[in-house]
VEXDREN-2710 file (C-alpha; in Angstrom, 1 decimal):
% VEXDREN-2710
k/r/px/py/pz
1/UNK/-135.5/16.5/-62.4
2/UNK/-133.9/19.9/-63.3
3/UNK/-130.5/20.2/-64.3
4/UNK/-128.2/22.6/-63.0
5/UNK/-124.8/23.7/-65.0
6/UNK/-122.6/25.7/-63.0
7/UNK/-118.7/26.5/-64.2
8/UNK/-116.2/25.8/-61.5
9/UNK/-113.0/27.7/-61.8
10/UNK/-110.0/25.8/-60.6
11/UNK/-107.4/28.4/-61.6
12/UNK/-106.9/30.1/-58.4
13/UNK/-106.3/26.1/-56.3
14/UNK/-104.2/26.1/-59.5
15/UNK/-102.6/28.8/-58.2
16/UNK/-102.0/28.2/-54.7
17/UNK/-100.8/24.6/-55.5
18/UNK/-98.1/26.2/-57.7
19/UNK/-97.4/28.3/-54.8
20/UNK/-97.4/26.2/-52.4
21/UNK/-94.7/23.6/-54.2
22/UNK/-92.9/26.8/-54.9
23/UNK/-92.5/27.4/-51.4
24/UNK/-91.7/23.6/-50.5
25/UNK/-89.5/23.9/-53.1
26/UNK/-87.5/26.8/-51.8
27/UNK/-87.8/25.7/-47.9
28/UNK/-86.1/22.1/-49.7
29/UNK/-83.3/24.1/-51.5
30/UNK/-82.8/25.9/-47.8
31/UNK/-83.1/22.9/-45.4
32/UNK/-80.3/21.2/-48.2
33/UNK/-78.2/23.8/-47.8
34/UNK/-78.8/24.4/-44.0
35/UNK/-77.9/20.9/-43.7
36/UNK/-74.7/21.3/-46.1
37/UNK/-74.0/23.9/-43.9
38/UNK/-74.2/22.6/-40.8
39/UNK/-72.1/19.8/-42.2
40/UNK/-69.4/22.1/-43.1
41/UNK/-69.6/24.0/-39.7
42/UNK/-69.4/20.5/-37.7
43/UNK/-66.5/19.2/-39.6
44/UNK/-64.8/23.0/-39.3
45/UNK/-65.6/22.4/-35.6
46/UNK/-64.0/19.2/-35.6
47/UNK/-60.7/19.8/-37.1
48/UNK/-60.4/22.8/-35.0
49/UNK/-60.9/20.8/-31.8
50/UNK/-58.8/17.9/-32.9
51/UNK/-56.1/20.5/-34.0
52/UNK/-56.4/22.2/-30.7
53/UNK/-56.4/19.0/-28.2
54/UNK/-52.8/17.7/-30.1
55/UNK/-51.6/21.2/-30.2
56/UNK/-52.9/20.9/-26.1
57/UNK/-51.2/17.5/-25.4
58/UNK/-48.0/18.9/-28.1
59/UNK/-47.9/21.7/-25.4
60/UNK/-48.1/19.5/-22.1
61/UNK/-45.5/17.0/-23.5
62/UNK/-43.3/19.7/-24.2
63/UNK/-43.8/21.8/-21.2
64/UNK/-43.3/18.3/-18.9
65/UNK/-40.0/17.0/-21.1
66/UNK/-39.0/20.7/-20.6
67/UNK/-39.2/20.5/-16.6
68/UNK/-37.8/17.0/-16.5
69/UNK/-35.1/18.7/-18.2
70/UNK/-34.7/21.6/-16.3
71/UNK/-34.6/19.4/-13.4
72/UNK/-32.4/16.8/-14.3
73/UNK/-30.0/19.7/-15.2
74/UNK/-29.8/21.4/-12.0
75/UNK/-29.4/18.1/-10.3
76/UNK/-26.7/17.0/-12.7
77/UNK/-25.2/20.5/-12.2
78/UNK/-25.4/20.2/-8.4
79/UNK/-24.0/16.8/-8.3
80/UNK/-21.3/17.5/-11.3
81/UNK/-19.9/20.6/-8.1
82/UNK/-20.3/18.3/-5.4
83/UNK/-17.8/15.8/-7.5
84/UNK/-15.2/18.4/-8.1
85/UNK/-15.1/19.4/-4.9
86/UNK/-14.7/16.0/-3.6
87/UNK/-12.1/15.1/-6.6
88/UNK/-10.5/18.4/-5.1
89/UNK/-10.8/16.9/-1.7
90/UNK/-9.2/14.1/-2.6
91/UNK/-6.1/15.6/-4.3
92/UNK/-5.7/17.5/-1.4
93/UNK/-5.8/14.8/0.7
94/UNK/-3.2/12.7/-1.6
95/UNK/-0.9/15.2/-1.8
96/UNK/-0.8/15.9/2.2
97/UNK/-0.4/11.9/2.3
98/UNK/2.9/12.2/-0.1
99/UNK/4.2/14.9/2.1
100/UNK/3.7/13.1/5.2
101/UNK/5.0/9.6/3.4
102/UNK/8.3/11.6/2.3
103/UNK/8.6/13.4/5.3
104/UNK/8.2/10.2/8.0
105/UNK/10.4/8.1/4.4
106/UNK/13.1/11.1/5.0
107/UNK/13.3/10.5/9.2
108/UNK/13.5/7.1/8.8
109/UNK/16.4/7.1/5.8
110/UNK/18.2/9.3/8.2
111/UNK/17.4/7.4/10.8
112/UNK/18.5/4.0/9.5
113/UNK/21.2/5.7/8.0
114/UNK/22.9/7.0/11.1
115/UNK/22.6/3.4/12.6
116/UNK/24.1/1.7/9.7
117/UNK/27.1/4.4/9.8
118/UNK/27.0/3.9/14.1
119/UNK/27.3/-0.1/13.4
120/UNK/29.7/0.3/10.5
121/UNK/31.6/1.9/12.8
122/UNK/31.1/-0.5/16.1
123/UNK/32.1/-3.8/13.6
124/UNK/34.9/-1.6/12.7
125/UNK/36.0/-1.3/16.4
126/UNK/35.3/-5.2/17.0
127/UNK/36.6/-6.6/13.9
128/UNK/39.4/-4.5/13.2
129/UNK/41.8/-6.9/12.3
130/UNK/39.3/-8.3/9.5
131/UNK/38.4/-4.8/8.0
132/UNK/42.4/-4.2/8.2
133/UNK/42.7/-7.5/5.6
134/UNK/39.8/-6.8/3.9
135/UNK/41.0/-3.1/2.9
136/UNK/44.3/-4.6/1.7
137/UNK/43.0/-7.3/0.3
138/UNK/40.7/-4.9/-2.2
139/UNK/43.6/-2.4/-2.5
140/UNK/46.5/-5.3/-3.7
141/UNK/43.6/-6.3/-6.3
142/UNK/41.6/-3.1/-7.3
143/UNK/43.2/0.4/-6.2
144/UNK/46.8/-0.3/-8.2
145/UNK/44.7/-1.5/-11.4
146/UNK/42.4/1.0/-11.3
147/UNK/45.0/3.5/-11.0
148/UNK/47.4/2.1/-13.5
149/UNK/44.7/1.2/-15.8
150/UNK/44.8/4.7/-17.9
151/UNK/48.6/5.1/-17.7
152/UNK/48.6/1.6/-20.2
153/UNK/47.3/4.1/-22.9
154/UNK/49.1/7.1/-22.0
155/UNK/52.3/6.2/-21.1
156/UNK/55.0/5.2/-23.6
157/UNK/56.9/1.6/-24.3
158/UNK/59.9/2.6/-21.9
159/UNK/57.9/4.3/-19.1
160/UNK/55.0/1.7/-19.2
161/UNK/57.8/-1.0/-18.3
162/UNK/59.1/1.4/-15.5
163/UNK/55.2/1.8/-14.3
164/UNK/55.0/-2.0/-14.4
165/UNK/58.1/-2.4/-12.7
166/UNK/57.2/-0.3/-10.3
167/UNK/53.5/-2.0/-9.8
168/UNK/55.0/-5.0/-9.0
169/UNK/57.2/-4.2/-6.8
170/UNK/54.6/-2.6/-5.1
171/UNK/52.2/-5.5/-5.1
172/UNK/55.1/-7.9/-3.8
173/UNK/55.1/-5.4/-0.8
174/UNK/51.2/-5.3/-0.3
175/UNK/51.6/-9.3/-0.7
176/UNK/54.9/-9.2/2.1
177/UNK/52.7/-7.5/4.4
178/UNK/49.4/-9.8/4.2
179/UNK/51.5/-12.9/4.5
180/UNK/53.0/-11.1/7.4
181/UNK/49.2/-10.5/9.1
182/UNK/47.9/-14.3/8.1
183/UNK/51.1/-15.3/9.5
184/UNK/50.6/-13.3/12.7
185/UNK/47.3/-14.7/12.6
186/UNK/48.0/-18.2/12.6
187/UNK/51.0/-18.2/15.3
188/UNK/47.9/-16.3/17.5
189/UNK/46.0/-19.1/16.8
190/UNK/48.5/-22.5/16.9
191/UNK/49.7/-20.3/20.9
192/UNK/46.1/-20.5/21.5
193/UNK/45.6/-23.9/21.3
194/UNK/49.0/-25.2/22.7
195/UNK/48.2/-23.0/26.1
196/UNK/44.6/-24.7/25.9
197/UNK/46.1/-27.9/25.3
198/UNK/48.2/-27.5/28.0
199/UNK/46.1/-26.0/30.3
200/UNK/43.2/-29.1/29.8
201/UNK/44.5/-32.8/29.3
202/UNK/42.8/-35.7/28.7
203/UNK/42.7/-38.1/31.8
204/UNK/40.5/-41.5/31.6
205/UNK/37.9/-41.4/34.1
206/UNK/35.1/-44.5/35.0
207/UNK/33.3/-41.6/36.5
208/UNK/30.2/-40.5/34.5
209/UNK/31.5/-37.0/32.8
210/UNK/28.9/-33.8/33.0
211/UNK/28.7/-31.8/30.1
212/UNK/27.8/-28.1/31.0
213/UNK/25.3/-26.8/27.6
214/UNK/24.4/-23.3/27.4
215/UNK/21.6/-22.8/26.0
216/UNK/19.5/-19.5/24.6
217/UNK/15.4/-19.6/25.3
218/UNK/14.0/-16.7/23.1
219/UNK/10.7/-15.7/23.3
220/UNK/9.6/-13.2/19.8
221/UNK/6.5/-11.7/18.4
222/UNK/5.1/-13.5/15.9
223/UNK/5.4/-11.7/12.5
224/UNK/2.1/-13.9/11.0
225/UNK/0.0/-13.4/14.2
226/UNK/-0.2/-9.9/16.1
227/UNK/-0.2/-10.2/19.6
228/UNK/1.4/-14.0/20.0
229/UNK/5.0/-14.9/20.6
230/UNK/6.8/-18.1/19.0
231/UNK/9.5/-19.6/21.5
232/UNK/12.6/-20.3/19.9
233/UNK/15.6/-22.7/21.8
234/UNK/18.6/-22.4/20.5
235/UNK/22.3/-24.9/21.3
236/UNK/25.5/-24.5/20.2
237/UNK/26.3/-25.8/16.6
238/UNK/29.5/-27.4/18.3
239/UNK/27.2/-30.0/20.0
240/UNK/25.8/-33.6/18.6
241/UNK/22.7/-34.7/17.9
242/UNK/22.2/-36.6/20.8
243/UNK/23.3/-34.5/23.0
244/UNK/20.9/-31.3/21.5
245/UNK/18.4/-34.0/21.4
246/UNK/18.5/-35.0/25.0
247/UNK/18.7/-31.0/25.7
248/UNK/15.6/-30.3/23.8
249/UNK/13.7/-32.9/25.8
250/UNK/14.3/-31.7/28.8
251/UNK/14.0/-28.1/28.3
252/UNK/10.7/-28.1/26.1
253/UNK/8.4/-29.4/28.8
254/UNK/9.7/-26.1/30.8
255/UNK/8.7/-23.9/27.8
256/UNK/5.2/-23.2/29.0
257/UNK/6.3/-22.2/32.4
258/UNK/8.9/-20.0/30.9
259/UNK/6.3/-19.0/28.4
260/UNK/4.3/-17.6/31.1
261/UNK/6.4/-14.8/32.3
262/UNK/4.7/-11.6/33.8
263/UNK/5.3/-8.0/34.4
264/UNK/8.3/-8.6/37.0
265/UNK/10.2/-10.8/34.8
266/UNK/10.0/-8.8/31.9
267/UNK/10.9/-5.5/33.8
268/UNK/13.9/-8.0/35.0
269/UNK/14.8/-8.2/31.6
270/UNK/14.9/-4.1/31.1
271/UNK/17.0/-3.7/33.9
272/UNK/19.6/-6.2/32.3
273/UNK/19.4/-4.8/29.2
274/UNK/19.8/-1.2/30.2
275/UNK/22.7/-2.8/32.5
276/UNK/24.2/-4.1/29.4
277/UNK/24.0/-1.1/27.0
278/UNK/26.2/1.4/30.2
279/UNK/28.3/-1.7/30.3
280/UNK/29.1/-2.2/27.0
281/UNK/29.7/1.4/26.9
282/UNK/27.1/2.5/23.9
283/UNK/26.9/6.0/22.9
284/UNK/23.8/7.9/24.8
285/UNK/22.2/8.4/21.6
286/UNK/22.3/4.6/20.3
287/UNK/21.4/3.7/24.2
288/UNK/18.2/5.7/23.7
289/UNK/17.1/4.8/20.2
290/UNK/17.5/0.9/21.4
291/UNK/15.6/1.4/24.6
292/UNK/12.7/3.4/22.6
293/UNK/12.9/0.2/20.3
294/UNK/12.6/-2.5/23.3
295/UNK/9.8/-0.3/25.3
296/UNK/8.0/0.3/21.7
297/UNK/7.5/-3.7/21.6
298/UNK/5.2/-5.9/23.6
299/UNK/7.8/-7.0/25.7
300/UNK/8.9/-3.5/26.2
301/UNK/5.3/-2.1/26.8
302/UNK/4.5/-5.2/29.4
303/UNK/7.9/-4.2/31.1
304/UNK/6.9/-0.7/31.7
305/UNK/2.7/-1.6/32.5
306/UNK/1.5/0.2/29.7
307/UNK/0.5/-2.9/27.9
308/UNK/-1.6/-3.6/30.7
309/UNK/-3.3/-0.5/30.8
310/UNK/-4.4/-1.1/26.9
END
């Protein structure tokens, strides 16, 4: 068998090998830092998204709480106008209620005050006598003292005994003359009742007496219910009891049917009363007031239909 020897040279594989881990080495060292790269690049990425989506919804928060805000102002604004105007409604309104209440409170003072100066006078006609004793009675106790009552500290020793002298003397007077007008009074009154006592004498009689009672039926508005009427009966105070008694039975069955008066009785009642006021001789101007003041009431206003028409 022949033997061969041959050399194999192993250097250039060698080579290549080296070469080729060189190059596996260097595409290692890139792929590590291409991935370190990308790394960097994705997490760059990230944080730039995530810092522009809350800068995004930052933004839209803002931008929303700013038209909330906007429009809650104007609303506020609108409605903040609408309430002064109103509030200045209203003080307008007020103060045309205060005029009117001070001038209808000015007509009425007037008004009421004319009557009481109209009736003053009237109770002065009718009651003259009275106001007569009455006015001297307050001048005998107040108008001399009140007069005299800074001449105590003015006047001297000697001329405060003349003053007091003289204040006497002048109250005896005053006293003369209302002893004089209760005496007048009284002989009025005892002539009075001797001419009545002559005039009626009592005779015994087995005959049963009649008694002749007047008696007042009123028929009012109720002040605690509008539009109902409380009846009133009313006797003389100089009567007993059992004789207002026995009059009350009899006349309260008739209440109803007296109750139930229509337009015809009650325009009866305005003819009387207008009768009454020409004969008592009232003024025109008092006539009219109390006729406005009967037809303004339901009685009135029934009298003349117009309660009927309502």
């Amino acid at each position: 068998m022949a033997d061969i020897n041959f050399v194999l040279d192993t250097d250039p594989l060698a080579q290549k090998v080296d070469d080729v881990a060189v190059g596996v080495g260097a595409v290692g060292a890139a792929v590590t830092a291409m991935q370190a790269a990308v790394i960097k690049t994705e997490k760059e990425t990230a944080d730039t998204i995530c810092r522009n989506l809350d800068n995004g919804f930052y933004m839209m928060i803002r931008s929303n709480l700013s038209q909330k805000v906007s429009q809650f102002t104007s609303s506020m604004n609108s409605r903040v106008g609408s309430m002064v105007e109103t509030s200045q409604a209203i003080d307008h309104t007020r103060d045309q209620m205060d005029q009117d209440f001070n001038r209808i409170k000015a007509r009425y003072v007037k008004l009421f005050d004319g009557l009481d100066r109209a009736l003053q006078s009237r109770v002065r006609v009718l009651d003259g006598s009275a106001m007569e004793l009455a006015e001297a009675r307050s001048s005998l106790l107040l108008k001399r003292q009140c007069k005299d009552a800074p001449a105590a500290l003015c006047y001297g020793r000697d001329i405060q005994v003349a003053a007091l002298k003289a204040a006497g003397a002048h109250m005896k007077v005053c006293a003369q003359r209302s002893l004089n007008s209760l005496g007048a009074g009284v002989d009025h009154i005892v002539s009075y009742a001797r001419s009545t006592q002559m005039a009626v004498k009592d005779r015994p009689s087995n005959r049963a007496g009649q008694v002749l009672l007047p008696v007042v039926y009123a028929q009012v508005e109720s002040l605690a219910t509008a539009s109902s009427y409380v009846a009133t009966v009313t006797l003389p105070d100089e009567a007993s009891d059992e004789v207002k008694a026995s009059a009350r039975a009899r006349i309260e069955p008739m209440v109803p049917q007296m109750a139930s008066s229509g337009a015809a009785d009650m325009a009866a009642v305005r003819e009387a009363f207008v009768r009454n006021l020409a004969r008592e001789g009232v003024p025109q101007r008092e006539r009219d007031l109390m006729l406005g003041m009967f037809d303004g009431s339901a009685a009135g206003m029934q009298a003349t239909g117009r309660g009927d028409a309502s």
